[in-house]
C-alpha positions as CSV (number, residue, x, y, z in Angstrom):
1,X,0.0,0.0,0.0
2,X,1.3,3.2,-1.1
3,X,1.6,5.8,1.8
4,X,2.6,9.8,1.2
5,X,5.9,10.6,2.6
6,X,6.1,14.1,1.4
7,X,5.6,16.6,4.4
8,X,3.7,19.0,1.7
9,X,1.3,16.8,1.7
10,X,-1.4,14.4,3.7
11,X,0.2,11.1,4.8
12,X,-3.1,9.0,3.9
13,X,-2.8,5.8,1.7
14,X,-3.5,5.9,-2.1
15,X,-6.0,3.3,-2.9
16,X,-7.1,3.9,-6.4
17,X,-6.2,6.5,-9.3
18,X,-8.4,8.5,-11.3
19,X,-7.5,8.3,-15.2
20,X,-8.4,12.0,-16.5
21,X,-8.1,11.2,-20.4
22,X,-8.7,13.4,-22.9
23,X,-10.1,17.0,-22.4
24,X,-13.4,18.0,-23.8
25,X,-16.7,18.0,-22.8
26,X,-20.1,15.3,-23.8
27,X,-19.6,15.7,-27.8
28,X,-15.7,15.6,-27.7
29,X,-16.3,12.0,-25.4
30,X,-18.4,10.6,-27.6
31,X,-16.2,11.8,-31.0
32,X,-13.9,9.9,-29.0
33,X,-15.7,6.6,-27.9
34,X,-17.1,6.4,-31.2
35,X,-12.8,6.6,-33.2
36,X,-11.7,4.2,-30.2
37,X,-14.3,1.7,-31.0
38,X,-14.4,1.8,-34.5
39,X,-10.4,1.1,-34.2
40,X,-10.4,-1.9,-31.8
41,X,-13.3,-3.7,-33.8
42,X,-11.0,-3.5,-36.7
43,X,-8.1,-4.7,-34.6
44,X,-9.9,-7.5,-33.2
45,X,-11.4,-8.7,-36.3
46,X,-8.2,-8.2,-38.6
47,X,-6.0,-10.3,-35.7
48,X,-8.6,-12.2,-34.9
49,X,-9.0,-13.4,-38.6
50,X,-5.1,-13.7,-39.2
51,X,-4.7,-16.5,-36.2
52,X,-7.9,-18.2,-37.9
53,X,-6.5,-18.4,-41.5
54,X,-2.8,-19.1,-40.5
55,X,-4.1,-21.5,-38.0
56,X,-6.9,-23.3,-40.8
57,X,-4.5,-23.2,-44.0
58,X,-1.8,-25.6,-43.9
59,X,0.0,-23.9,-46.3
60,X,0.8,-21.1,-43.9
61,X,2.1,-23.8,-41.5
62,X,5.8,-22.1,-41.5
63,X,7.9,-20.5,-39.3
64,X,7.4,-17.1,-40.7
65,X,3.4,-17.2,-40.5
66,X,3.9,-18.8,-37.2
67,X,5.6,-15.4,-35.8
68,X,2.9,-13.6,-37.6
69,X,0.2,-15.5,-35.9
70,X,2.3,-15.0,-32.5
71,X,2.3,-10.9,-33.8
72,X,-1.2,-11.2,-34.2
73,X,-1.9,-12.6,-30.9
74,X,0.0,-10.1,-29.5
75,X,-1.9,-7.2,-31.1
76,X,-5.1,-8.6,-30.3
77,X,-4.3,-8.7,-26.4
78,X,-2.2,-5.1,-25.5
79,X,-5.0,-3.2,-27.4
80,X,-7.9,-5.1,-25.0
81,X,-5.9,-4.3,-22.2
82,X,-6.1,-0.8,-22.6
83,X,-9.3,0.0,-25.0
84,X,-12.1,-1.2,-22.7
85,X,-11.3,0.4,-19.8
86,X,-10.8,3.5,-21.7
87,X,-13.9,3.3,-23.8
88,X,-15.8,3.0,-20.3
89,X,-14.1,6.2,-18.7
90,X,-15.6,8.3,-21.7
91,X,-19.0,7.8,-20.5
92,X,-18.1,7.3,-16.4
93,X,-17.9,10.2,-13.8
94,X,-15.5,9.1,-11.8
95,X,-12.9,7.3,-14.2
96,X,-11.6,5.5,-11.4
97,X,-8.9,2.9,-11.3
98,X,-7.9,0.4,-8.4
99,X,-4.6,0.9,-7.2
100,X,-3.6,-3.2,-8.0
101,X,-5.9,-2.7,-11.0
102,X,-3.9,0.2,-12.2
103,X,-0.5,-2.2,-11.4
104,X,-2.5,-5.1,-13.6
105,X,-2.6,-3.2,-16.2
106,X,0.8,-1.5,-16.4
107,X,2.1,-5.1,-15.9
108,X,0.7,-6.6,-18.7
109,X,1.0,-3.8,-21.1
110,X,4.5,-3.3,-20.3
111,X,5.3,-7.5,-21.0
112,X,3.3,-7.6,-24.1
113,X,4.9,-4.0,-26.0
114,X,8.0,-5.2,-25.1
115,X,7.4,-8.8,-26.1
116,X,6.2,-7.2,-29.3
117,X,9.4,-5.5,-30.4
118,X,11.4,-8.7,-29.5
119,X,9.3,-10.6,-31.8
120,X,9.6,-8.1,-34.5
121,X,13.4,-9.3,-34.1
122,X,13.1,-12.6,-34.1
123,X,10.9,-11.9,-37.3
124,X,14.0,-10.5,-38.9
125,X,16.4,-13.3,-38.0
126,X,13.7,-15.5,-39.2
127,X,14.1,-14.0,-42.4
128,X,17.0,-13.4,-42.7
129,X,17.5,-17.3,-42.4
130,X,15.0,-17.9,-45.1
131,X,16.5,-15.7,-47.7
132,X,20.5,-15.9,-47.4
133,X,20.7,-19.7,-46.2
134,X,17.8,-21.4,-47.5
135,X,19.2,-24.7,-47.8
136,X,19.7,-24.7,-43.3
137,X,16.7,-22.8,-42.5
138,X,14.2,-25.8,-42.6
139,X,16.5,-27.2,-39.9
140,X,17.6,-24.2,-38.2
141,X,14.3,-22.5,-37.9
142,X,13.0,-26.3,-37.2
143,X,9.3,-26.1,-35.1
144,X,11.0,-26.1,-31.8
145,X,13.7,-23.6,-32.2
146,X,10.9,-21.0,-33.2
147,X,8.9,-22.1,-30.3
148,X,11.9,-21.3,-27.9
149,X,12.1,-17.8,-29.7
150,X,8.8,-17.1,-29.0
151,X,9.4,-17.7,-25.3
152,X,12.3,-16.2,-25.4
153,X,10.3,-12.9,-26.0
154,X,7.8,-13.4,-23.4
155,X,10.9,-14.3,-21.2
156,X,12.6,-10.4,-22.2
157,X,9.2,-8.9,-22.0
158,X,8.2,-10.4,-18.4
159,X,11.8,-9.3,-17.1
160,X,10.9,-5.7,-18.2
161,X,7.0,-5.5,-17.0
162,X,8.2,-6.7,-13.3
163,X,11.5,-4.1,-13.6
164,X,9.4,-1.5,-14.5
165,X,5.9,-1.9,-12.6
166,X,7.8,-3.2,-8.9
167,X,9.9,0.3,-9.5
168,X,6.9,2.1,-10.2
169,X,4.5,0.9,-7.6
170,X,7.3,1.0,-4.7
171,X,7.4,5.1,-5.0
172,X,5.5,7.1,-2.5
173,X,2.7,8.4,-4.2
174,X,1.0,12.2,-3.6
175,X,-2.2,13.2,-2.5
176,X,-3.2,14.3,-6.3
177,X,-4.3,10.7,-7.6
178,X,-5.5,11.6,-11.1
179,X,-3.2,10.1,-13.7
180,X,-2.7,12.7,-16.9
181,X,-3.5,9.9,-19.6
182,X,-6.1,7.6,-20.8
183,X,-4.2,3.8,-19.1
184,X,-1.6,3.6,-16.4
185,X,1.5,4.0,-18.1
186,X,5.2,4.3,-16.3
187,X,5.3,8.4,-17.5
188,X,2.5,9.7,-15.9
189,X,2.7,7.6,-12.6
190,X,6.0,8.7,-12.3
191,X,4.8,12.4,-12.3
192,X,2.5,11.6,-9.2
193,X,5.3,10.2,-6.8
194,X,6.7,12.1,-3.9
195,X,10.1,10.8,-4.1
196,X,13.0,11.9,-6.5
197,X,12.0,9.5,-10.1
198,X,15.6,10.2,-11.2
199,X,16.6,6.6,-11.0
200,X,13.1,5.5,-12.4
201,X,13.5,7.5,-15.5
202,X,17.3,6.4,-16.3
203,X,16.0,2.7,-15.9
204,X,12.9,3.2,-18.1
205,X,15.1,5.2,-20.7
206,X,17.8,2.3,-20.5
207,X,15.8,-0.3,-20.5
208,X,13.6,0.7,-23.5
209,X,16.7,2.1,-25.5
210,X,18.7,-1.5,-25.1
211,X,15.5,-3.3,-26.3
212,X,14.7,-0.7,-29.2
213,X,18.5,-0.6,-30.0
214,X,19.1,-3.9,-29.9
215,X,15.8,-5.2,-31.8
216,X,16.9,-2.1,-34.2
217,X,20.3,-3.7,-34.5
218,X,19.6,-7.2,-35.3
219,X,16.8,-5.8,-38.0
220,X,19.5,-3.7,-39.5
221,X,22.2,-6.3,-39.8
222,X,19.8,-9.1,-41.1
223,X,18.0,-6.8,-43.8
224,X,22.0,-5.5,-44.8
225,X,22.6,-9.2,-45.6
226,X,19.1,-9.5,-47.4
227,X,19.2,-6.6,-49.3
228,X,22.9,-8.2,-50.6
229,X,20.9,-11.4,-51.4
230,X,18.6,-9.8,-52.9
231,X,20.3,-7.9,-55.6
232,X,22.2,-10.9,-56.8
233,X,19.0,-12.5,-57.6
234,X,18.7,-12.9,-61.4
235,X,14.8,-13.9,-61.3
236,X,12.9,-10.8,-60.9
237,X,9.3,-12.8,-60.0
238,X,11.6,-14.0,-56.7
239,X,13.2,-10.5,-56.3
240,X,9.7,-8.9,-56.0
241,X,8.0,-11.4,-53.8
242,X,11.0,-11.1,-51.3
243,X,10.4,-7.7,-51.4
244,X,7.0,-7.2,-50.9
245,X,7.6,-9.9,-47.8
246,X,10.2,-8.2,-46.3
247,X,8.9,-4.3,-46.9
248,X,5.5,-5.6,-45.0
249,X,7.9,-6.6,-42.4
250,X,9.8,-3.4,-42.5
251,X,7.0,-1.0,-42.1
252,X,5.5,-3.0,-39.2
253,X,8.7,-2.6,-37.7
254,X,9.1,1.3,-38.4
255,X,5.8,2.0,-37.1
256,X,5.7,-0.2,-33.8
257,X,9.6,1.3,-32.5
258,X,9.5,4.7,-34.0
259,X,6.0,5.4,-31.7
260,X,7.8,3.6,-28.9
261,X,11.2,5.3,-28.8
262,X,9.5,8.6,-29.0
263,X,7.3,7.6,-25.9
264,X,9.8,5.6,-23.3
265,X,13.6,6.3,-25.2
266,X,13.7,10.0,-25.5
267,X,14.8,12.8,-22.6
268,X,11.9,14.8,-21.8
269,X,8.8,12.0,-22.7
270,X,7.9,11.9,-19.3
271,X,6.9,15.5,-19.2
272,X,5.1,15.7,-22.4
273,X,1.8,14.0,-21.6
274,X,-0.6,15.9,-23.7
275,X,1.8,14.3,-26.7
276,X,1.9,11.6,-25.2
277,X,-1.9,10.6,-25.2
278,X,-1.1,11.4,-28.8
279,X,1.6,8.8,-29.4
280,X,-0.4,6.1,-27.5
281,X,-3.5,6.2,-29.5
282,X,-0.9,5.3,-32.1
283,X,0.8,2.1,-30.6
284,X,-2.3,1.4,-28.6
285,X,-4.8,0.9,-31.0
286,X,-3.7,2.0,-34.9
287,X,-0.5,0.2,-35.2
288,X,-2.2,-3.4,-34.0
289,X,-5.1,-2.3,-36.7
290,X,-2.5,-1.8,-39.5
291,X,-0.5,-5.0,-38.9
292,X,-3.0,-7.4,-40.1
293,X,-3.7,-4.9,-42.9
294,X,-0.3,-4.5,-43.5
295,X,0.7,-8.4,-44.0
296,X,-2.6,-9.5,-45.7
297,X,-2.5,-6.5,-48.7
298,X,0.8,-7.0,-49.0
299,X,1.3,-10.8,-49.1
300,X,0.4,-13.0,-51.8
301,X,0.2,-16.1,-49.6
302,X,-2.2,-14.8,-47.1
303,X,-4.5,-13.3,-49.7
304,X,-4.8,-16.4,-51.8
305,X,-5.2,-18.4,-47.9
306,X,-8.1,-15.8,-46.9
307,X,-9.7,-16.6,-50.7
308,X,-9.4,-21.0,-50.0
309,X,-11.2,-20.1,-47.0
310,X,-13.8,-17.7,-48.7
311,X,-14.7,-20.6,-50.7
312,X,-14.6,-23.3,-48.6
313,X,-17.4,-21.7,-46.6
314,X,-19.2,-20.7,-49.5
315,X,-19.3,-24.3,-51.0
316,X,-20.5,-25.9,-47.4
């Protein structure tokens, strides 16, 4: 239980938090609602349908679909962490937040963002596998090795949602309980402690710049050697399909850690809330809509898998 420290202010425990949102009045709420709403249904039925059809076409049984289902499944769940809740508070009074609720939801946030941008790694490597040694990626990328990736994220992204949400929740907290944003996020809590948040920022800035660098890194390196592969292609059928694959991959990529490093990985993010909001709408809710969007329109395999499946229902 968090307990004021300060002597500015009134040593009483903190028990819950009060999410303030956006600004605006009835009309502005219900513009609001209405954009939120209209962008998790697509996120939950664009996800939702890419588990179905990589999961139902046994042609997309490969390790590269099955870190796309995995990014799918990720979307799906760190936009319903945050969307509800926030589609409720438009319409509620006292936007209120339990004090372990608001530490639930940091947690998993925090482990499934960061999961994300390991996976969008490992999604690299994977490729990077596929297209400059083709002849060892069926055994190197073998079923069990991409499972232990996979875990491997979760693994990085659990390490960073208990380092960050224990730091977070241990600080004294002030009298003023209403957090300047739409979810409990590490910036805006950390403007509501007592204590000095020094340490807490450097850790959240280091933290989030070793996993953005180093996912950046190992993107960088892996599309160097593709993009050398690539150009000593003679088939230009082969040439274009690796790059409409790996340009999917890219802009996914470019989206998910340029919203994120602006956010966490930047001096001065913790201050700018009202930007802030801003940038979390975008990695909240309109990056996990593109991303199904982004792999289906762009990829041969998963348009011609979402048409079998069209007509397999149409025939029964």
């Amino acid at each position: 239980m968090p307990v004021h420290t300060n002597g500015n202010f009134s040593s009483l425990p903190l028990w819950e938090f009060v999410l303030d949102g956006f600004r605006g009045g009835v009309e502005t709420q219900a513009l609001l609602f209405a954009v939120f709403l209209a962008l998790y249904m697509v996120t939950v039925l664009g996800n939702l349908t890419m588990i179905v059809v990589i999961t139902l076409d046994a042609r997309l049984h490969s390790p590269m679909y099955f870190f796309l289902k995995n990014l799918s499944f990720l979307d799906l769940c760190y936009s319903s962490v945050i969307a509800p809740n926030t589609m409720v508070n438009f319409f509620s009074s006292s936007k209120v937040i339990s004090f372990a609720g608001c530490a639930t939801q940091l947690f998993f946030f925090s482990l499934l963002v960061t999961t994300e941008g390991l996976l969008l790694g490992v999604m690299a490597y994977d490729r990077f596998m596929a297209i400059c040694s083709p002849l060892q990626y069926p055994v190197t990328m073998c079923p069990a090795t991409c499972a232990h990736l996979v875990l491997g994220t979760y693994c990085g992204g659990c390490l960073n949602s208990i380092v960050q949400t224990s730091l977070t929740f241990q600080l004294p907290f002030c009298s003023n309980n209403h957090i300047d944003h739409f979810f409990c996020d590490v910036p805006p809590l950390l403007q509501l402690a007592c204590a000095n948040t020094a340490v807490n920022e450097v850790i959240m800035f280091g933290l989030c710049g070793v996993i953005i660098v180093g996912t950046t890194l190992v993107i960088l390196v892996s599309y160097g050697y593709i993009t050398v592969t690539i150009l000593r292609m003679r088939s230009g059928s082969g040439r274009h399909k690796v790059f409409s694959t790996c340009g999917s991959h890219m802009t996914a990529v470019s989206l998910f850690c340029g919203t994120v490093f602006v956010m966490y990985a930047q001096p001065g993010a913790v201050e700018s809330m009202e930007q802030g909001k801003v940038v979390s709408v975008f990695y909240t809710l309109v990056i996990p809509m593109l991303n199904p969007l982004i792999y289906s329109l762009r990829n041969k395999d998963v348009k011609d898998a979402l048409r079998r499946l069209g007509q397999r229902r149409t025939a029964k």
